[in-house]
C-alpha positions as CSV (number, residue, x, y, z in Angstrom):
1,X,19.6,-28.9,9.9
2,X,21.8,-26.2,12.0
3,X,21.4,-22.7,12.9
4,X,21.0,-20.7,10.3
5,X,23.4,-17.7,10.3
6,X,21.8,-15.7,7.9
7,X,18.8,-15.1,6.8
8,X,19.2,-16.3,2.9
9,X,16.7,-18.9,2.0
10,X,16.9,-20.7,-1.3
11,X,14.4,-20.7,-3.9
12,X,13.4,-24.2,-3.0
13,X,13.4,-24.1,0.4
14,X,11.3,-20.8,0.4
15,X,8.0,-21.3,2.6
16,X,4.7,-19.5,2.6
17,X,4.3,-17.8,5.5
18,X,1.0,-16.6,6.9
19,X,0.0,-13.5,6.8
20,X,-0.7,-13.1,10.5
21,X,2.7,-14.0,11.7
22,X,3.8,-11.2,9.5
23,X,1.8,-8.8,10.6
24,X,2.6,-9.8,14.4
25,X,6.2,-9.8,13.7
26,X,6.1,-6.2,12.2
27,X,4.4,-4.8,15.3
28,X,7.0,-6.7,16.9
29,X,9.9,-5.7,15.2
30,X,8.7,-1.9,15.8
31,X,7.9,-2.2,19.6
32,X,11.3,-3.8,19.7
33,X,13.3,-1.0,17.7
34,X,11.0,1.6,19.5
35,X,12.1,-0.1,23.6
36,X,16.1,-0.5,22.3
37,X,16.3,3.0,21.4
38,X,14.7,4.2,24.5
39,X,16.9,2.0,26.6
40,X,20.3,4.0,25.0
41,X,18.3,7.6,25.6
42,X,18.4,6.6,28.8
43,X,21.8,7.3,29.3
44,X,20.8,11.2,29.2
45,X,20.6,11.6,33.4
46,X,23.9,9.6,33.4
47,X,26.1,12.2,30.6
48,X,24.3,14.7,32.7
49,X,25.5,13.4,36.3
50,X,28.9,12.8,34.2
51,X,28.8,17.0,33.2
52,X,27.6,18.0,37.0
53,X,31.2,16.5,38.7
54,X,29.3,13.1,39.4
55,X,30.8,10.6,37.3
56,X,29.5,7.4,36.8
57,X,31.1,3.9,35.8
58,X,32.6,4.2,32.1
59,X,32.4,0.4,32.3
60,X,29.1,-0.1,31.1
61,X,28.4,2.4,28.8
62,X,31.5,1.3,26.9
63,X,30.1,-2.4,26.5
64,X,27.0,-0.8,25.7
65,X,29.0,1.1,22.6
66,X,30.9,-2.3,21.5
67,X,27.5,-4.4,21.9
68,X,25.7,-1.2,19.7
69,X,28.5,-1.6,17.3
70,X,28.4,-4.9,17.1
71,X,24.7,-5.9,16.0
72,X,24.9,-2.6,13.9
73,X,28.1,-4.4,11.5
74,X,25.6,-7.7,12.1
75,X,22.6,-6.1,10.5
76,X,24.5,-4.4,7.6
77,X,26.4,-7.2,6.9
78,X,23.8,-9.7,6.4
79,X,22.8,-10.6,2.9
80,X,19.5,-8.3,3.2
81,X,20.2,-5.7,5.6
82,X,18.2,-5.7,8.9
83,X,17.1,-2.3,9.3
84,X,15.4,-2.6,12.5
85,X,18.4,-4.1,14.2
86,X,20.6,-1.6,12.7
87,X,18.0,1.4,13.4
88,X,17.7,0.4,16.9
89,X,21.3,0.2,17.4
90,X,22.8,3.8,16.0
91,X,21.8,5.3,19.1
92,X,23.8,2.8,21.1
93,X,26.7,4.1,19.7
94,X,25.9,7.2,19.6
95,X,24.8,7.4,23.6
96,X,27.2,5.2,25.1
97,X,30.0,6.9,23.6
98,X,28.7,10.0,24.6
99,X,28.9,8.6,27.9
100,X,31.8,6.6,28.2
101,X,33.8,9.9,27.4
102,X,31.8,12.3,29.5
103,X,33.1,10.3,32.1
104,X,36.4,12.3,31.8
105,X,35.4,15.5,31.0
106,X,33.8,16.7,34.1
């Protein structure tokens, strides 16, 4: 069987899973979301150093956005919508927009 490209499983293939590996991949999942969105505040020193006349690189904050953008439109458009990819992401946008286009008004 391939990858999977989606997370649709049909009735008869559905599987039990155990409730431990549930429970592991929620704290997972959260630690996960909690870590991503911390990485994109991160780029608060850098919009800062952008406003003070010390601009940094545009390039990486601009991958940043498409790579946000990107796994956001994955998690929304997959058959059951994966919030904690999407959740995670928004700020991605949000920051490395932010920063990519303080880069010029300084």
């Amino acid at each position: 069987m391939g990858m999977r490209v989606d997370n649709y499983v049909s009735p008869e293939e559905k599987k039990e899973v155990d409730a431990r590996r549930i429970k592991m991949l929620k704290i997972f999942s959260k630690v996960a979301t909690v870590m991503n969105i911390l990485m994109y505040v991160s780029y608060f020193p850098q919009i800062i150093s952008n406003f003070s006349g010390n601009p940094v690189n545009p390039l990486q904050p601009a991958v940043a956005m498409i790579n946000a953008s990107l796994w956001t439109g994955y998690g929304w458009l997959k058959t059951y919508k994966d919030w904690p990819i999407i959740i995670s992401n928004i700020p991605g946008i949000f920051f490395g927009m932010l920063t990519f286009v303080t880069v010029f008004i300084h």
